[in-house]
N, C-alpha and C positions, 0 to 999 in steps of 0.2 A: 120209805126213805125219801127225804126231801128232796128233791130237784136243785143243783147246781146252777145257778148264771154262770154261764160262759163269762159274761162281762164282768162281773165284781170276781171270776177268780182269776183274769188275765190282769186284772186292775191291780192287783193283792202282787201277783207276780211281777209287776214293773218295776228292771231295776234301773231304769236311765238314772235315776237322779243317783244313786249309787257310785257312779264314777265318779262324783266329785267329790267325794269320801276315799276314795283313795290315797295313803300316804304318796307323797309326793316321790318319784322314783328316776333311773335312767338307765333302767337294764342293758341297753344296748352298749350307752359310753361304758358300764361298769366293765363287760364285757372285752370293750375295744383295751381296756388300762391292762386286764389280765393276761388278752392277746399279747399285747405289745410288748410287754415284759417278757414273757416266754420268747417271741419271737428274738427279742435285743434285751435282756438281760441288765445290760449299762441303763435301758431308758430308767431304772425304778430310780435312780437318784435323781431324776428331772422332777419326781412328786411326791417322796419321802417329807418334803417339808411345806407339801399341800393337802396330802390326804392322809389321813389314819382308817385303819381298820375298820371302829364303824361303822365310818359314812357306808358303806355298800350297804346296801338294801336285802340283797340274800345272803344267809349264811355263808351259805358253798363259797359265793365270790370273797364274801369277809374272812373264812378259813383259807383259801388260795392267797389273796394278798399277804395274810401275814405271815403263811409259811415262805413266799418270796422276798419278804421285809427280811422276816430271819435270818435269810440266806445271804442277803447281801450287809445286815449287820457282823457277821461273821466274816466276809470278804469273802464269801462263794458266792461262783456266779448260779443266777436264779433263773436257770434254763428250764425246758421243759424237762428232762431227766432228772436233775437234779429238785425242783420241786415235789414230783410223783416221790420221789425215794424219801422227801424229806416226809410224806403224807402218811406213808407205808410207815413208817417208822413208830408214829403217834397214831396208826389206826384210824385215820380221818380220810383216807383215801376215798372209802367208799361213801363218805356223806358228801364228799363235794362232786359226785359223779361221776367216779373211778376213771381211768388214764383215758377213757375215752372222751369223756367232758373235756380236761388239757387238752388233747388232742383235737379235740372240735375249736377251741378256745384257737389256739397257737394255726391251725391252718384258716380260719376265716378271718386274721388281722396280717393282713399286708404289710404293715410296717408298723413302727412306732412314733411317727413322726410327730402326730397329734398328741401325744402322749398325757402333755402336760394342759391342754386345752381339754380333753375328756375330764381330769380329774378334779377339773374348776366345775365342771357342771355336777358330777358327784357329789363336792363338797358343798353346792347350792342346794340340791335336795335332799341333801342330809341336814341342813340348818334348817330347811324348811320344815323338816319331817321334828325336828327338836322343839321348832318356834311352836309346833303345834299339840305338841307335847305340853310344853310350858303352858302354854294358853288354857290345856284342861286341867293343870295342877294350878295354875291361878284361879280359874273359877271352884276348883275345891278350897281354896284359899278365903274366896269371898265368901263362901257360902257356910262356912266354919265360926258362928259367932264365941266360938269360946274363947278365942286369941282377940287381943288387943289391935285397936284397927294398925297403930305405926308399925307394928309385928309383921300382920299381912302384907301393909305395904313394903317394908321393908323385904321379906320373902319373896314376893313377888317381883321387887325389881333387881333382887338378887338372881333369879333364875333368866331374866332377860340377860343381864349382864353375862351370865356364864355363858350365855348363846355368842353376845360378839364376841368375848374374847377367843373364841371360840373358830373367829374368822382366821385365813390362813394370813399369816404374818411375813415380814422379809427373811430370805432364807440366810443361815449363815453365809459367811466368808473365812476363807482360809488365811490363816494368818500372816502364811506367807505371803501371799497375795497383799496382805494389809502390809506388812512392814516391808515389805518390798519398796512401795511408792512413798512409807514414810521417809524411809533414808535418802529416796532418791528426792523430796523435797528439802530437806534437812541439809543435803550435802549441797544444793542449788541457794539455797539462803545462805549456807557457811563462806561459798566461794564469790556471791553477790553478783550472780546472775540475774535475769529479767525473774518476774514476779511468778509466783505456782502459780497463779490463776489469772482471769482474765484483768486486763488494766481498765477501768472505767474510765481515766483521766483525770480526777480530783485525787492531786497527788495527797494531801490529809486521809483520806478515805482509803488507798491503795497502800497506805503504810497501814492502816489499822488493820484492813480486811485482809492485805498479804492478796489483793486482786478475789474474783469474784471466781470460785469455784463451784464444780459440777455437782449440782443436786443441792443446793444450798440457795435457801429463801433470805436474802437479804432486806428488811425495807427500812430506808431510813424518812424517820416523821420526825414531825412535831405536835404536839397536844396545842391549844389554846395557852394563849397567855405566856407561852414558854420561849418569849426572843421575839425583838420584832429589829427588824432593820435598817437601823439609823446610821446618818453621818458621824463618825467621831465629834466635830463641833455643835450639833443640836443639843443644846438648851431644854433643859428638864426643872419643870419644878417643885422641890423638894418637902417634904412634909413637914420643915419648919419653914416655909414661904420663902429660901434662898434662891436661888438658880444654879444651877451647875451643867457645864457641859459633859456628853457622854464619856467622854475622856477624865474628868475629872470624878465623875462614880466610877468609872472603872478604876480608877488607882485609891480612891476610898475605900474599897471593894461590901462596905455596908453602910446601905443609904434604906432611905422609906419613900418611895415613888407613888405617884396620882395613876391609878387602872381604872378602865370602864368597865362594872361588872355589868353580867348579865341582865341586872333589874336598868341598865342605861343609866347607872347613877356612879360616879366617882367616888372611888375607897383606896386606902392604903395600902401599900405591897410592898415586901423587898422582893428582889432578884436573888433567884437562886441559885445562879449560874453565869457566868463572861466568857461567850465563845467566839474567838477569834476566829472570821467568817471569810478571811482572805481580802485582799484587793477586788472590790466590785465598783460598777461602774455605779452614779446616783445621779439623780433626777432633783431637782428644784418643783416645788407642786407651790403655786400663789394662789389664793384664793383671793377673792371679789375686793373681799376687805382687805385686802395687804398684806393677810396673813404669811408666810411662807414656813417650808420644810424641807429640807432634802433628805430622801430616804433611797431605797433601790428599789427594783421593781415587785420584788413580793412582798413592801412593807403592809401591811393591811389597812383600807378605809372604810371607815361606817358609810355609806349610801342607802337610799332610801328603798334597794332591793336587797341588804345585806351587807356586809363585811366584803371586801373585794380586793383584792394585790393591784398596787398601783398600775401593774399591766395591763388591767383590764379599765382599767377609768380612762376617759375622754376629756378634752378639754371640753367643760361645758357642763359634766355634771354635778349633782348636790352630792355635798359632801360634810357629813356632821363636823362641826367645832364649839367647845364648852362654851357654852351662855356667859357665866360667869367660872372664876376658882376660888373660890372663896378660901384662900387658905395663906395663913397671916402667920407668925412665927410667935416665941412667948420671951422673947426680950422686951428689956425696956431702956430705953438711959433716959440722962437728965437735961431739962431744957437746954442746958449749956450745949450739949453734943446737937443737938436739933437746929441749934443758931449757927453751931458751926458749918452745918450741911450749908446752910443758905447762905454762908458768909462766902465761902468759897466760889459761889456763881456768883458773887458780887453784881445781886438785882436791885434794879431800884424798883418801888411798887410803883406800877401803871394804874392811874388813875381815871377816870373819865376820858379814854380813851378806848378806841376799838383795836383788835391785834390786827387789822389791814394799815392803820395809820402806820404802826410801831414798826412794821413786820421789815421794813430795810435796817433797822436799828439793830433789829435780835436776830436779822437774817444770816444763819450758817453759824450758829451757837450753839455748838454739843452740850447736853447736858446729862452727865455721868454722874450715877447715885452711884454711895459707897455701900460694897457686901452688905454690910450689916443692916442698913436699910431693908431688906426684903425682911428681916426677922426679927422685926420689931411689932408691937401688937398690932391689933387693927386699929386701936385709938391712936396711936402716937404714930400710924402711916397716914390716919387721917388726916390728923397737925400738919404732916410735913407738906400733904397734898396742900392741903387749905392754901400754906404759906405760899408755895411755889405758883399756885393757879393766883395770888396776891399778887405777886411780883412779876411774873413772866407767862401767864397762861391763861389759856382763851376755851371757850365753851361754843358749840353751835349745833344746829340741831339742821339737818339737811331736808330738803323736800318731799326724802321718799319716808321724813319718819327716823333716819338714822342719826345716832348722837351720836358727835365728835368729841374729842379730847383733846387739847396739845398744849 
């Protein structure tokens, strides 16, 4: 007969790695939730709408809770007596460890105070004891070439799913309890008392929301593109090359505006919305060139770190403004009406002359084009330009490079 190693049969017998095989369990909480119950009866409806029966890991404890479920679905309390007799009844007495097990059970939990904190750990290693379940019925899933792979997938994230939903959910509420607080806000709005919920201050917002109630995620945004905020008199121009002030598309209420899309290049948009944004204070914003804006403090500016709310801009930094707008309207009229522009400034044409010579002559002369002007083609705004830089207008080019107009 062959001689044994000692060593290769100690080796054969090692079960350390064996405990991590273990379904995952917590006999003692399971323990304390049975105690607890027996001991206070009242506690089982602190975790009626956390635990079920088979989270418990031993039968005996998953037959004991649901003969105390029973009892308190019925409206008997779920004492230690009255469990034992419910067990007797159905002959299960003795698989849960006959009245001496209760009995063990019921004097080693002191109270039930935790009650509901044990059966959250319960309900952890029961989903874990599932997840791991699932995970061997998915790899019998993969390794099943005879089904279609969307099939397995699909099966497979169907048995994930059924684990969270699976997770313990908000518990009811009594209705009384709900309609209770509904009439009592009902009869507080009827009689026009202060607001059910909390007041933020932006009286618009405090009429909508009825103020900011408990447990309730309010956020209010804005998307891109969705409202920027200008002075009612700011000057917009229009997709047939007019001008209009904001005030004046807001009572058009459908206009075609100039946007800066994401490629940094100017396209068409209407407005798909006019929201009346209250009395705000506004700001004048000049740039280098003379340009100016009034807007308020979170209107947006392109700078050379980003998109920024006037708030955060400094006098001093760069600030994008259109190169050119090349956008001209599709009227035309007839010489006549183009003579008439110019008749009305009653110019004479300057000749061989500089505009420094002239300039006390034409000094303090408004010169007002009519509407229709901006929506006439690009050739027939050329003309008008031509004429008027003929009679009254000066060209110069400055020293940094930059070209004037006037």
């Amino acid at each position: 007969m062959p001689e044994q190693n000692p060593e290769k049969s100690s080796e054969a017998l090692d079960f350390r790695t064996l405990a991590d095989r273990v379904p995952p369990q917590n006999l003692e909480a399971e323990e304390a939730i049975l105690g607890g119950i027996l001991v206070d009866p009242e506690a089982i409806g602190r975790v009626t709408d956390i635990l079920e029966g088979e989270a418990f890991y031993l039968a005996a404890h998953r037959m004991i809770y649901e003969a105390a479920l029973a009892l308190h679905q019925e409206g008997k309390p779920a004492d230690l007596m009255m469990v034992a007799s419910w067990l007797i009844d159905r002959g299960t007495l003795d698989k849960v460890g006959g009245q001496s097990r209760l009995a063990e059970l019921y004097d080693r939990t002191p109270s039930a105070v935790n009650i509901d904190l044990y059966a959250q750990l319960v309900m952890d290693k029961f989903l874990r004891r599932r997840l791991i379940r699932a995970g061997n019925e998915i790899t019998g899933l993969g390794h099943d070439t005879a089904q279609e792979l969307p099939e397995v997938l699909d099966a497979a994230e169907q048995k994930v799913f059924n684990i969270t939903q699976a997770r313990p959910q908000d518990g009811l509420v009594s209705t009384a309890e709900v309609l209770t607080q509904t009439f009592a806000d009902i009869e507080s709005r009827a009689i026009g008392q202060t607001l059910p919920g909390l007041a933020c201050g932006f009286y618009d917002l405090d009429a909508m929301t009825q103020g900011f109630q408990r447990g309730d995620l309010i956020i209010v945004a804005g998307r891109p593109s969705m409202g920027k905020c200008l002075a009612w008199h700011s000057e917009i121009i229009m997709a047939d090359g007019s001008v209009k002030t904001i005030e004046e598309i807001y009572q058009q209420r459908n206009a075609k505006l100039l946007t800066l899309g994401q490629d940094f290049k100017l396209k068409l948009t209407e407005p798909s919305v006019y929201v009346n944004d209250g009395i705000k204070p506004t700001f004048r914003v000049t740039t280098r060139l003379g340009k100016q804006i009034e807007t308020t403090l979170t209107h947006p500016f392109l700078t050379i770190q980003g998109w920024k709310p006037l708030g955060e801009i400094q006098a001093g930094d760069r600030i994008a403004v259109p190169r050119t707008l090349d956008v001209f309207g599709q009227e035309e009229v007839g010489q006549d009406a183009l003579d008439d522009v110019l008749d009305q400034f009653n110019l004479e044409t300057l000749t061989n002359h500089s505009p420094i010579s002239n300039s006390e002559r034409v000094s303090g002369l408004d010169v007002i084009l009519p509407d229709f002007v901006f929506r006439l083609k690009k050739s027939q705004v050329a003309i008008l330009l031509n004429r008027l830089l003929s009679t009254d207008g000066w060209a110069s080019v400055l020293s940094s490079g930059q070209c004037q107009v006037g």
